[in-house]
N, C-alpha and C positions, 0 to 999 in steps of 0.2 A: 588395492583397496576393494573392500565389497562393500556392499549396502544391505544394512539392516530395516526392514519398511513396517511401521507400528500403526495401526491405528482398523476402525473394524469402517468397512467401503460402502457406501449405501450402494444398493439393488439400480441399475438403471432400468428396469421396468418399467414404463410409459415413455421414457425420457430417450431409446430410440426410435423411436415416428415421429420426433418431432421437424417439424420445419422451418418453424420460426416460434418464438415465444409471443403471447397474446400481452399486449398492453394493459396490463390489469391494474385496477387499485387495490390497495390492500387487502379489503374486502372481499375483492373476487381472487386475488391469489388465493387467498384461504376463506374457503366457506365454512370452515366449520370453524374456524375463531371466533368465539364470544366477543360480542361486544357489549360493556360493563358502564353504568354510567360513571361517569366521572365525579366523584365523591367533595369537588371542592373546585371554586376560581382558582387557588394557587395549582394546584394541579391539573386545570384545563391550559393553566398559562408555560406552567413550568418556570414559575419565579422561584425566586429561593426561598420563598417563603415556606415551602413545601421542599428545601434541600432536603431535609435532616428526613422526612418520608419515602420522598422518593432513592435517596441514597439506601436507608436500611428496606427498603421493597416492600413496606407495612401496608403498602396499600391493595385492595382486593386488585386495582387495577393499575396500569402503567400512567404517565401522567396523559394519555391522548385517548385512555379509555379500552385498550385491549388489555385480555387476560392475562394474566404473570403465567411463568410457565409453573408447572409443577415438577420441583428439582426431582422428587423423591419417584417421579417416575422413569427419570435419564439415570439415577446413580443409588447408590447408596450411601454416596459420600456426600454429605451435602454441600449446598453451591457456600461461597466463603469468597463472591467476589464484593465491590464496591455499587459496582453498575447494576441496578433491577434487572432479573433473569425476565426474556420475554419470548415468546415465538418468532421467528424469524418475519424480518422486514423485507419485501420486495423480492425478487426470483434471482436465483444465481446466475453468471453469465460466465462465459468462456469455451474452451474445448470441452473440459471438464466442470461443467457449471457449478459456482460456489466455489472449487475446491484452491487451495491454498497449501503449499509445499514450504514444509521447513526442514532444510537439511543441515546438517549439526554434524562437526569432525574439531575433538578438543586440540588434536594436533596440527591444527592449520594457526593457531596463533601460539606463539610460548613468548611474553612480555614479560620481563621482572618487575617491570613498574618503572626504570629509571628511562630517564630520556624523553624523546618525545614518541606516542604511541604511535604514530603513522610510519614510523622507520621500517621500510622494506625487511629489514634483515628479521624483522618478527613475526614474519608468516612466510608460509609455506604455500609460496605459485602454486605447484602442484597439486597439492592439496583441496585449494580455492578451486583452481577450473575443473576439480571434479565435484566441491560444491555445487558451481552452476551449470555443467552440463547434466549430471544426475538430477538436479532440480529442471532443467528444462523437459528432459525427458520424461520425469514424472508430472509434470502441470500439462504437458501434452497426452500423457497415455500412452507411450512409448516405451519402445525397449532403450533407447539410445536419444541420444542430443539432435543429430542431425532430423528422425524424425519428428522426434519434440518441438522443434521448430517449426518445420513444414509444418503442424500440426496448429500451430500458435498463429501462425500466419496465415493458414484457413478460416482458421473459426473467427479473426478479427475481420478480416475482408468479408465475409458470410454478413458478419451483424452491420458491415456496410454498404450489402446492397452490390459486392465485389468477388468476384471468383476465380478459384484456385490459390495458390500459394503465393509465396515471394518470389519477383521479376527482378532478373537481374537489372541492375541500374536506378530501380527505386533506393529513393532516399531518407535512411532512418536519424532523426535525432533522439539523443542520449539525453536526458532533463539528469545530469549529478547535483549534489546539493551541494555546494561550495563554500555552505556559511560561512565556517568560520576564519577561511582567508580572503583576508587582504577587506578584516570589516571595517577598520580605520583610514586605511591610507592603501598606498598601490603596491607595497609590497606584496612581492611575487615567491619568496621564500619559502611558504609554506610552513614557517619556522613557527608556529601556536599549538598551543595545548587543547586548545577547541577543535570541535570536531567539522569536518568536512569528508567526503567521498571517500570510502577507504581505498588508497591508489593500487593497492592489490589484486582489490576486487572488479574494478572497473577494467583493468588488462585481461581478467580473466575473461571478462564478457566480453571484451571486443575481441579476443581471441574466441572466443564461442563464434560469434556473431559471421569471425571470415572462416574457421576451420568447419563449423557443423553446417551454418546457414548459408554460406556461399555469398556472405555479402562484400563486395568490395569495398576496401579500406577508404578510398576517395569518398565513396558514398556514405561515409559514417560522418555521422557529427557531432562531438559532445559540446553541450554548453547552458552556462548559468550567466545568465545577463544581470545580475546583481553583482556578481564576487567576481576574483581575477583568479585564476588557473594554478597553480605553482607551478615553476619553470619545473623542477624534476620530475612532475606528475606527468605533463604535456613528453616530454623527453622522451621517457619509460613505455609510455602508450602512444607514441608514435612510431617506435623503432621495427625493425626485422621486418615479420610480416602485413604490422601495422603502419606500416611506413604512407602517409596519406592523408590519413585519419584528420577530420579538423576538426578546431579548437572553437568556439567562442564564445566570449565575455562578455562584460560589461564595457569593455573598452575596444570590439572588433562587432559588437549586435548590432545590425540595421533592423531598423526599424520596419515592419510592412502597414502601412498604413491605411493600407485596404481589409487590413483585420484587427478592428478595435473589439476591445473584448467590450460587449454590452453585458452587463450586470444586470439580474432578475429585477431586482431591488432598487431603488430612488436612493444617492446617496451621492453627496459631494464629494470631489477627491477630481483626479487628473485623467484625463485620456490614457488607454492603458493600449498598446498594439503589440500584437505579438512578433517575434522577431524573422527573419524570413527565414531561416532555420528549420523554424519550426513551419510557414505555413507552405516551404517549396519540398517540407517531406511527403513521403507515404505514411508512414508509422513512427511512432514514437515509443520509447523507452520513459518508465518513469522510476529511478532509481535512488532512492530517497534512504531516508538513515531509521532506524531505530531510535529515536530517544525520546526525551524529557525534554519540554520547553516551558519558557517562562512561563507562558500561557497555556499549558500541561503538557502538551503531547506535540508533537511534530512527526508526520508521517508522511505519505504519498500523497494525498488531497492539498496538504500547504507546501509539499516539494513546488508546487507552480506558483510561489510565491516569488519566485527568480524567471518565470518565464515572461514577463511582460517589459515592455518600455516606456516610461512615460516623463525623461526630464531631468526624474530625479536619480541620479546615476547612481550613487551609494545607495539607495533606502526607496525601491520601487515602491513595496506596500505602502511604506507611508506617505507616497506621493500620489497612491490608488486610494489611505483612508482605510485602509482592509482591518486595521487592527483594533479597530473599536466593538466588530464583532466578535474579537475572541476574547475580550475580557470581560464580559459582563456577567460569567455564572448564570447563566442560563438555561431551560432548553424550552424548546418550540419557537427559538427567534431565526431568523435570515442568517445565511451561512452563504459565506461569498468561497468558500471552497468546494459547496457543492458547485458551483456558479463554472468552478473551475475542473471540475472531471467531467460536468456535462458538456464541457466547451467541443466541438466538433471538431477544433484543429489539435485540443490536446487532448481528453476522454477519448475523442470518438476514433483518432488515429491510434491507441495508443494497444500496441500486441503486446507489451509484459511490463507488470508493476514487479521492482523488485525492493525491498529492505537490507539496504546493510546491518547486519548484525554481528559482526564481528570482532568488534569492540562495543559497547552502547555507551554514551555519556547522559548526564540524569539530567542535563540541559543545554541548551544550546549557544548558552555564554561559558559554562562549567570548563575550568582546567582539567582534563581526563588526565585521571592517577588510576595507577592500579589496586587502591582500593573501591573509589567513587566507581568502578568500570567491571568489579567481579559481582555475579549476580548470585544471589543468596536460592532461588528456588531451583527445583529440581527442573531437569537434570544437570543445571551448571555447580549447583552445590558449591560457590567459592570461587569459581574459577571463572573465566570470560566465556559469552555467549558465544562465538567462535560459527555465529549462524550465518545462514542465510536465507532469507522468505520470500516466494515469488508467488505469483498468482495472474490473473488476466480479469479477476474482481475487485476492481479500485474499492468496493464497497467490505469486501468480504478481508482483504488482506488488512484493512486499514481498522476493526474490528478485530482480529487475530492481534493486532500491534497493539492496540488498547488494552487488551484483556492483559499481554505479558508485561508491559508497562505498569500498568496500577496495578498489579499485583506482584512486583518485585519492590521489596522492603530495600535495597539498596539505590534504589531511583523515588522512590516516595520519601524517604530518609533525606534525602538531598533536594530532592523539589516538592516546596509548599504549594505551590501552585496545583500540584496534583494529584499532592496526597490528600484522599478522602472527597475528592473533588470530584461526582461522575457526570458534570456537566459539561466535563470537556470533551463527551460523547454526542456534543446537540447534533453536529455535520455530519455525524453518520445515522442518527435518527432521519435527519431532513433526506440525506441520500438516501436510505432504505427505503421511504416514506414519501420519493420525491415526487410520486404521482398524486399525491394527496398529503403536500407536506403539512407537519402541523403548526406552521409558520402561516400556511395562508401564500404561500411564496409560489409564484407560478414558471418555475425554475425553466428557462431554454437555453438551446445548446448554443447561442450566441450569436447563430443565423435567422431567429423567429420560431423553431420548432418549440413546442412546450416538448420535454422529458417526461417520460411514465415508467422509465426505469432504468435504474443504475448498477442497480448488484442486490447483495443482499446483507443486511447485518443482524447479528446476533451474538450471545456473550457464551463461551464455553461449559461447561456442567459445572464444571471445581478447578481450580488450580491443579491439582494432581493427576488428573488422569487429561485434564485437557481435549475433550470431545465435544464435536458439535452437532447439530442435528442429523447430518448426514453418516455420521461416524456411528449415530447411534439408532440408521436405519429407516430414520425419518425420509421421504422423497424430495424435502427444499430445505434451504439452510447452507449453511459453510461445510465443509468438508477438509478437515486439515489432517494434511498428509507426512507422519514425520521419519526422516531420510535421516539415518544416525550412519555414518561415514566410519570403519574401524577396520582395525587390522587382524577383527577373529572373524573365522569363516561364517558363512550364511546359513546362516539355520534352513533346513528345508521346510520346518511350522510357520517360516516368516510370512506372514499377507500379503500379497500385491499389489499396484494401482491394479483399479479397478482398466478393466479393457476401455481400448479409445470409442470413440462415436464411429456408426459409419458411413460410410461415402455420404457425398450431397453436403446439405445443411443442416443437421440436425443440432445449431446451435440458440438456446436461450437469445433474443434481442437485446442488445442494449437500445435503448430509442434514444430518437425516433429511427 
């Protein structure tokens, strides 16, 4: 396999002397952003009263009063998405601050549609781990996996005040997303058309995890305290080298009671404690799905919708009350998912966000067929997304999944909830925005700290060429990197990541 690498690399110019990223408002990340009054109460609120404006972007300004961008200076194609185009929110974080890796190989899945789509026999192991070691390597800045790692585990211990790499005997939890087994009852089969963790993909990574990073299998932990595991899944990703490796659920979660997740926000609902999983790790994986949900979108910010415990053993959220903020069509209200990436046990720990896209389904009750699951825009043209998206920017990855989301006619086709609907972007406004959200919401990371920054969001140029500020030279903004996996040789005009950072600290902060 080689790798074909697409996309134009912003200059890191200023961006090596850095030492640490300055806590800025928005305002002071960008001084020369116009600030524009705001033309209307619906648009200082972002009621829906002002949808149908703020969706087509008629307004001189955004609903919180910054400048729209001007397409016509990114492209020549113009912007054609849902979401108002705007200058980027908040500063990028990571190794590679902003940047965001999607590596694409059509031969890693071949489904005909019958059966059930998680059936091993329809992808290609191979294939996959070099999905995610090429993508580790590129979200580090690396030539290879193994240092893509090191690289990934520097720059998260950095923005925690923690130095050097991964120690052997540190302990990582895996956050998979396990909706859709065992949403009824305790069945452990695995046997549904709904989507959950694609179990190809997950071996891949823990095969990453012991061969490039050196972590020991005992020391791995995967687990969703909502949903129950499938016996074949747990089997498959315990064996050979991963022999060790633990599992748990909703029916193996203890509780740590020394870590309730406090909420920004005043709101009835349950005590929610994180499970000790997650608060006796070092680092955290958040590996969440691609798709469509009732309530539009579902990405890495509501993967921790399965991280808590509080009682209600089927239906945490709804014994936390979480879901009355995602349905109101909104923006500028409280987002208890930013609540949930600022949280210091799971944001603050957390060395790689990654997106299954391998198959994507257009909701998260949806029976995946192999029509509902072929994606109509380029480069899928028909066929399954066959991805993978990683980043170390909760903010910046979960923006990239938005933009391919609403704007794939076979997921908007199939969910009303989010076709035409660009309020289902408010929790990445509030994250961009969190130092100055336009909620009024004084976001901490769940120990007392207020948050001043989370990452960074903003919307691509056009569906077709798929660039972001950084892509197009700009110094802040996303930076997406695309890794097309084939069997013809490497062009030598190809691009390459951009080189890594060096020694020391020169990473962006996440705060506090």
């Amino acid at each position: 396999m080689k790798r074909i690498v697409s996309g134009i690399f912003a200059a890191l110019v200023g961006c090596l002397c850095l030492a640490s990223c300055a806590e800025n408002t928005p305002a002071e990340s960008y001084p020369d952003m116009q600030e524009t009054p705001v033309t209307s109460t619906a648009a200082a609120t972002g009621t829906t009263e002002n949808l149908a404006e703020y969706a087509t972007g008629v307004l001189n300004a955004d609903i919180y009063g910054h400048e729209l961008i001007d397409t016509k200076e990114a492209s020549t194609l113009p912007y054609d998405g849902i979401y108002p185009q705007h200058e980027p929110y908040g500063t990028g974080i990571g190794a590679m601050p902003g940047r965001v890796v999607w590596a694409c190989d059509p031969e890693s899945v071949d489904w005909d549609g019958n059966g059930y789509w998680w059936e091993t026999d329809h992808f290609d192991e191979s294939a996959i781990l070099d999905l995610v070691n090429e993508s580790i390597a590129s979200l580090g800045g690396k030539e290879n996996a193994k240092d893509g790692w090191a690289a990934l585990f520097t720059a998260n211990n950095c923005t925690r005040g923690r130095s050097g790499g991964y120690t052997a005997g540190e302990k990582i939890a895996i956050k998979a997303n396990i909706n859709g087994s065992a949403v009824y009852d305790d069945d452990t089969s695995g046997e549904t058309k709904m989507s959950y963790t694609n179990p190809v993909l997950l071996k891949a990574l823990l095969t990453s995890l012991i061969e490039e990073a050196g972590v020991a299998p005992e020391d791995i932990t995967v687990y969703d305290v909502s949903r129950l595991f499938p016996d074949y899944m747990i089997e498959m990703c315990t064996n050979g080298e991963r022999k060790g490796i633990h599992f748990v659920d909703r029916s193996t979660g203890v509780a740590d009671e020394t870590a309730p997740i406090v909420w920004s926000h005043s709101f009835g609902g349950k005590v929610n404690y994180l499970p000790t999983c997650v608060t006796e790790a070092a680092y955290v994986i958040n590996l969440a799905n691609l798709k469509g949900h009732s309530y539009g979108i579902t990405l890495c910010g509501k993967n921790h919708f399965g991280s808590f415990i509080n009682g209600n053993t089927m239906r945490p959220p709804e014994g936390a009350n979480l879901h009355q903020w995602l349905t109101r069509n909104e923006m500028g209200i409280y987002s208890p998912l930013v609540d949930l990436m600022a949280n210091a046990d799971l944001g603050g720990k957390t060395v790689l966000y990654m997106l299954d896209a391998l198959i994507c389904a257009p909701g998260e009750g949806a029976s995946i067929t192999g029509n509902n699951s072929r994606w109509q825009q380029s480069p899928f043209d028909g066929d399954y997304t066959s991805s993978v998206f990683v980043s170390q920017d909760p903010v910046a990855i979960d923006s990239v999944g938005a933009d391919f989301l609403m704007n794939e006619p076979t997921v908007t086709e199939n969910n009303g909830s989010l076709r035409g609907n660009p309020t289902v972007e408010n929790y990445l406004h509030e994250a961009g925005l969190v130092g100055n959200a336009p909620s009024g919401t004084v976001y901490t990371d769940s120990q007392g700290h207020p948050v001043t920054n989370l990452g960074v969001h903003e919307h691509w140029n056009n569906s077709t060429e798929k660039l972001y500020s950084r892509n197009l030279g700009k110094s802040e903004g996303i930076e997406l990197i695309q890794i097309h996996l084939t069997l013809l040789p490497l062009s030598p005009d190809a691009p390459q990541p951009a080189a890594s950072r060096p020694a020391g600290c020169p990473f962006p902060e996440r705060s506090p």
